[in-house]
C-alpha positions in Angstrom: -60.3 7.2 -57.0 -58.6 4.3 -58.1 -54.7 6.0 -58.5 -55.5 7.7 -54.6 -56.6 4.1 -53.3 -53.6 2.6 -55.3 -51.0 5.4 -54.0 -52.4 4.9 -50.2 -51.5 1.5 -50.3 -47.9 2.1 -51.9 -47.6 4.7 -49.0 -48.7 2.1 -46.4 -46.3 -0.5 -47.5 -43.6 1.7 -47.7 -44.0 3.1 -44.3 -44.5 -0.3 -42.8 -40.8 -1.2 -44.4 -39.8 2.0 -43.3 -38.9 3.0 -46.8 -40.5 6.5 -46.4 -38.4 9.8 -45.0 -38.3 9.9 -41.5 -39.8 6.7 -40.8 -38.6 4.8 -38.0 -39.8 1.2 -36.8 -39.0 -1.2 -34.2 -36.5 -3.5 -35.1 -35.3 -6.7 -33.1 -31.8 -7.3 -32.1 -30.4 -10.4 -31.2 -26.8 -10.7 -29.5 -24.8 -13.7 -28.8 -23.3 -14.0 -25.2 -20.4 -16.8 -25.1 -18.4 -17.9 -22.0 -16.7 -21.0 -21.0 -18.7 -21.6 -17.4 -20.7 -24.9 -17.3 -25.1 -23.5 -17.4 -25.2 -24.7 -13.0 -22.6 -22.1 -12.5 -23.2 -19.4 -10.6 -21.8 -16.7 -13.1 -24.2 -17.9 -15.4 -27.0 -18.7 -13.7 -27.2 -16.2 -11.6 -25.2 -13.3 -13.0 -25.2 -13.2 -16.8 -28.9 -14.6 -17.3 -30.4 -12.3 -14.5 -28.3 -9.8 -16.3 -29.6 -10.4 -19.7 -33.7 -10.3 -18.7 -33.0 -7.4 -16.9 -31.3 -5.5 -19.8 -34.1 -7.2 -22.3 -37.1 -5.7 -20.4 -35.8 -2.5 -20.4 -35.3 -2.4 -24.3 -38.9 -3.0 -24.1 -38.5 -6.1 -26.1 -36.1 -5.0 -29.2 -32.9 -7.1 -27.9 -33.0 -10.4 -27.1 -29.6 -12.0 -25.6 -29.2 -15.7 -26.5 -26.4 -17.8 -24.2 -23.6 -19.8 -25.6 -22.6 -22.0 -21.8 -19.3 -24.2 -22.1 -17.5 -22.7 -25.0 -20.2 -23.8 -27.2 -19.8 -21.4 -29.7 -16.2 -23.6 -29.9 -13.2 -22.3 -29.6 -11.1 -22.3 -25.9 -11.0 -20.1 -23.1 -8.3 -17.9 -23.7 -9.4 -17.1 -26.9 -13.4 -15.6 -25.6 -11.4 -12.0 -25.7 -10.5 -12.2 -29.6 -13.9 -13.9 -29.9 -15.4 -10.4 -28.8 -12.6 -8.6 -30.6 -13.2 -10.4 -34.0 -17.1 -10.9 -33.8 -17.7 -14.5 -33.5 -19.5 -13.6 -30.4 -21.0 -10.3 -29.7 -20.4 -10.3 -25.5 -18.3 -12.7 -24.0 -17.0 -13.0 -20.0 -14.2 -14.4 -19.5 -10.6 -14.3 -17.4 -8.6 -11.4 -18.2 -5.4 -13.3 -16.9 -6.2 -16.1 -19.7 -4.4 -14.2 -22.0 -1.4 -13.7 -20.0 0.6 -10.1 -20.0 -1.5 -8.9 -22.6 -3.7 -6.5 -19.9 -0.9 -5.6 -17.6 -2.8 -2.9 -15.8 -5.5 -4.9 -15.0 -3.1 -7.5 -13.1 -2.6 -5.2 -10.2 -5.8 -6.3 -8.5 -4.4 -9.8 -8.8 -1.2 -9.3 -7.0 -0.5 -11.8 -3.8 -2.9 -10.5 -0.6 -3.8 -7.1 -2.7 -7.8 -7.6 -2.4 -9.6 -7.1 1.0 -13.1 -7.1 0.1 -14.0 -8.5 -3.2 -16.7 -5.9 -3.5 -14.4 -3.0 -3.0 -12.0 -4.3 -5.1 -14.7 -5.3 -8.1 -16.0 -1.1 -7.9 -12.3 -0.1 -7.6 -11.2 -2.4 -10.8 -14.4 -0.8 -12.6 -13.6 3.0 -11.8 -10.2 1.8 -13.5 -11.7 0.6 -16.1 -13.5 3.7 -16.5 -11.1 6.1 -15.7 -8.4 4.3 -17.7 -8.3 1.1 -18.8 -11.4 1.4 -21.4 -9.8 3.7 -23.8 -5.9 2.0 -22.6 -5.9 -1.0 -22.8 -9.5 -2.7 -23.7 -9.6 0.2 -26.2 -10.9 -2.4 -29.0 -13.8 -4.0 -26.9 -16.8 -2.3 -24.9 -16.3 -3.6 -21.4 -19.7 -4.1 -19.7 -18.6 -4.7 -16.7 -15.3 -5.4 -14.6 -15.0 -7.5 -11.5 -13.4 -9.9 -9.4 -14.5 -13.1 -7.3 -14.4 -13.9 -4.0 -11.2 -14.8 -1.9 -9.2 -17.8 -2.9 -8.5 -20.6 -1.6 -6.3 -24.0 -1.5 -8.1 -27.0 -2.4 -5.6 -29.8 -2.0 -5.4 -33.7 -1.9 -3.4 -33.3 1.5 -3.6 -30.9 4.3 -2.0 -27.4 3.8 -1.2 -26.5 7.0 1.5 -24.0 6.4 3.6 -22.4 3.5 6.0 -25.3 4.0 3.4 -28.3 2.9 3.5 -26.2 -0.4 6.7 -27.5 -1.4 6.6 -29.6 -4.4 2.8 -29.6 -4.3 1.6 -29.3 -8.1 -1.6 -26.5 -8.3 -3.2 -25.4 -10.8 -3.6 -21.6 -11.5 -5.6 -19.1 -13.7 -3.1 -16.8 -14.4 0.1 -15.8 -14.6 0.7 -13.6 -11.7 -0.8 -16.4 -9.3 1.2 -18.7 -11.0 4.1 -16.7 -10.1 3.0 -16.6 -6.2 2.3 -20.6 -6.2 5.7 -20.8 -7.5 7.1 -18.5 -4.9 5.0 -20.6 -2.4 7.2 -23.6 -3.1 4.3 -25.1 -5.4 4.9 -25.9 -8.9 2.5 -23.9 -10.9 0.5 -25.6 -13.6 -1.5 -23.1 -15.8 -4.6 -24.0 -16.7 -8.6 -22.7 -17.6 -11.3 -23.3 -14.9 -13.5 -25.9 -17.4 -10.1 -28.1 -17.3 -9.6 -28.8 -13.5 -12.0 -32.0 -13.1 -10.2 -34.2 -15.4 -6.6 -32.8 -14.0 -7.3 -33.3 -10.8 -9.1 -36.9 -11.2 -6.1 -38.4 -13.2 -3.1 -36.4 -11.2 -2.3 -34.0 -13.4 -2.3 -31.4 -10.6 -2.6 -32.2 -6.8 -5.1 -29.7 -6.1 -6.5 -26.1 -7.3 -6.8 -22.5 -6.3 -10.1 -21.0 -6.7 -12.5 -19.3 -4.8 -15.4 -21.6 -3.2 -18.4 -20.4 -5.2 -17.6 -22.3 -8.2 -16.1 -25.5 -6.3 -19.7 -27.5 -7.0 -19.9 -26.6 -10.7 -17.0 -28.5 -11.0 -17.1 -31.2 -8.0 -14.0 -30.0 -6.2 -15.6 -31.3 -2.9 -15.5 -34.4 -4.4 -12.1 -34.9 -6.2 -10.6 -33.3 -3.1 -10.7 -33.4 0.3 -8.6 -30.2 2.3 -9.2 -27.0 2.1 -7.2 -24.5 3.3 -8.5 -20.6 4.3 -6.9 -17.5 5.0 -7.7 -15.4 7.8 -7.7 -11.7 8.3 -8.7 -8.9 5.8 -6.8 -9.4 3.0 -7.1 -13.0 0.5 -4.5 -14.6 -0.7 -5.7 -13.8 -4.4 -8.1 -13.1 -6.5 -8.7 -13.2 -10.4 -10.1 -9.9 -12.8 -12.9 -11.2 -14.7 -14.5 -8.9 -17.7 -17.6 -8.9 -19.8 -16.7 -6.9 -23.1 -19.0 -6.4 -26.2 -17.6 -6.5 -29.6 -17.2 -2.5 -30.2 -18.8 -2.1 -33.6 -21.8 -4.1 -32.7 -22.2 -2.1 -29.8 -22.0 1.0 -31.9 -24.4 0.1 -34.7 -27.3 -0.6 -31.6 -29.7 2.2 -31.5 -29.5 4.3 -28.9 -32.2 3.2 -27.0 -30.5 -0.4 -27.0 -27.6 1.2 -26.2 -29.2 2.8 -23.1 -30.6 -0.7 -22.0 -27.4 -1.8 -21.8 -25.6 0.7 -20.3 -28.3 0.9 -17.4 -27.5 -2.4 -16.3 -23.8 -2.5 -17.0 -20.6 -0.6 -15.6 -20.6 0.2 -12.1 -23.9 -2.2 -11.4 -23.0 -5.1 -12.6 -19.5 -5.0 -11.4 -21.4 -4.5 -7.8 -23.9 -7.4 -8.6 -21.4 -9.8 -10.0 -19.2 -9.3 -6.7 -21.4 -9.4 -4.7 -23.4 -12.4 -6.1 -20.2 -14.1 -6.4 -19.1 -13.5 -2.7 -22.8 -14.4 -1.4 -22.2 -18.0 -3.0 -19.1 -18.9 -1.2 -21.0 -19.7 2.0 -23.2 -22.3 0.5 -20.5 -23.8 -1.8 -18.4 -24.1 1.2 -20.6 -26.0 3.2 -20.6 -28.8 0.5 -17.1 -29.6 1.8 -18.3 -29.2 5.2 -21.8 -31.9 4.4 -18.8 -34.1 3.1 -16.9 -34.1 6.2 -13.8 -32.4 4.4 -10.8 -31.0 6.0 -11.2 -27.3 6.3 -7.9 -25.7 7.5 -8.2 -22.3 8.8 -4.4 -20.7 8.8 -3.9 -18.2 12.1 -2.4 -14.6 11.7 1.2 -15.9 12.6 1.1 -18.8 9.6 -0.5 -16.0 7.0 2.4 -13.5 7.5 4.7 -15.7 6.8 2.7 -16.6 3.1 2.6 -12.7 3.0 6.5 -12.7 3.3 7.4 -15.5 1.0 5.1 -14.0 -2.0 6.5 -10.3 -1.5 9.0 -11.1 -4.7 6.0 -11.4 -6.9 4.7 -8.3 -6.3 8.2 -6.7 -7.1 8.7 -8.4 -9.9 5.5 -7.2 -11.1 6.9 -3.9 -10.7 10.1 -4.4 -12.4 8.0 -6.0 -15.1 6.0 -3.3 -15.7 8.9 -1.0 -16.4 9.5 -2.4 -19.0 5.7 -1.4 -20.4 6.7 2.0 -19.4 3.8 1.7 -16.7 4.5 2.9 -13.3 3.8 -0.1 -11.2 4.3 1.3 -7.7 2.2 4.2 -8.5 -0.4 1.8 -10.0 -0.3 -0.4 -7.1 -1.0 3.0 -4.7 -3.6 4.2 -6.7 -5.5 0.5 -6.5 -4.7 0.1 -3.1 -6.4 4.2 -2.8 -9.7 3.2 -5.0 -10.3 -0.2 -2.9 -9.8 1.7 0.2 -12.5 4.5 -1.5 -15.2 1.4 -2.3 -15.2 0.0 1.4 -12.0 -1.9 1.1 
């Protein structure tokens, strides 16, 4: 009696610690998600956090996501890719175009007046990811999702009223392919990350910004300037590619039913959410400027064509450029222009 009652306990300790054959138990993951977005932002508050609870309920409580706002796992923005890459953060989202050339295919949906609808464009840039890009070139990350913002627009410390009050104008860009159109603009390009605009814009560094009205209040942009200049028509004068990737081996090791919580709210979805979330914000981002009696410019047809025009070089530059990667940059720019068209573009 006393070895049975002795080996049932063994047996019950070892099953609890999952020692035994075939035993299987819950365990608890815990994955870091770092970015360089202030907490207020609208990415973070209302994409990646909505995101996370939404991924965490369905694991039925064995992952829990913790978020790392503001680079505070250190580090700077353009290195959150290797961050993921390396492991010092299990997910990250950041801006492909922070690491300049090193995703060239990616850059197409970046190209002067390329997006129309930022939703289109954010599923089209997804089925390229899928299609493509994840075993190309993001083949040492898991991309959760792939998307892009909102259309972009001139924020400036005087009126933009046409191309020509570009001219000598100093703007700060995200990447290098808009730097290349600000340039072409007649504005001298100053690269820079999003978290750096407030302080280069207060002291002069830069005379104004290009980004998309959504995250204007995060960073006070309403306040440090006052013009703001809008394209009309279909097509925006830019956008940026934004990604959430997963370190690849973390993402393997997760048991497969983590791995299914994930993947249910990742890929297509979120690039839809993110989009869409991101477009939905403009509105109410844009009528800070409009509470602070800003200057909103609003550029007819005639005065967009003639932006269209001047930043036509980029665009074959781009091709030229991507020659030389032995990628097809006409055909890439077709098939972009096809998959946009496919989403609702």
């Amino acid at each position: 009696m006393i070895r049975r009652g002795f080996l049932k306990t063994v047996a019950v300790a070892a099953l609890a610690a999952g020692m035994l054959p075939g035993a299987s138990f819950a365990q608890d993951v815990t994955l870091r998600l770092h970015q360089f977005l202030p907490p207020v932002a609208t990415v973070p508050a209302k994409i990646l956090k909505p995101w996370a609870e939404r991924v965490e309920a369905a694991s039925d409580g064995k992952l829990k996501i913790e978020h790392y706002d503001a680079m505070s796992l250190g580090g700077r923005p353009p290195e959150l890719i290797d961050q993921a890459i390396d492991g010092v953060a299990d997910i990250v989202m950041t801006v492909v175009g922070y690491t300049p050339g090193r995703y060239p295919k990616t850059e197409v949906f970046e190209l002067p007046f390329m997006m129309t609808n930022p939703v289109a464009t954010s599923k089209a840039f997804q089925e390229l990811v899928e299609t493509d890009l994840q075993n190309g070139e993001y083949s040492d990350v898991k991309v959760l999702g792939a998307w892009v913002h909102g259309p972009g627009v001139l924020h400036t410390d005087k009126p933009v009223t046409s191309v020509d009050d570009l001219e000598g104008v100093k703007l700060r860009g995200p990447t290098r392919v808009i730097n290349d159109m600000l340039n072409e603009l007649g504005a001298v390009p100053v690269g820079m990350p999003l978290p750096a605009i407030p302080e280069a814009l207060s002291k002069g560094v830069v005379n104004g910004t290009v980004i998309p009205w959504e995250v204007t209040p995060a960073i006070r942009v309403s306040e440090l300037v006052s013009n703001h200049t809008e394209f009309s028509g279909d097509e925006a004068l830019y956008t940026a590619t934004i990604i959430m990737v997963m370190n690849k081996d973390k993402y393997e090791s997760l048991p497969d039913d983590v791995k299914a919580a994930i993947d249910g709210e990742s890929g297509m979805k979120l690039a839809e959410f993110a989009s869409q979330v991101m477009w939905d914000a403009d509105a109410p981002a844009r009528e800070i400027a409009v509470g602070a009696n800003n200057n909103i410019i609003q550029l007819p047809a005639e005065e967009v064509a003639r932006f269209k025009e001047k930043a036509k070089p980029v665009t074959a530059r781009w091709i030229e450029d991507m020659k030389s990667k032995d990628i097809d940059g006409q055909a890439l720019i077709d098939h972009a222009k096809s998959l946009i068209q496919k989403h609702g573009g």
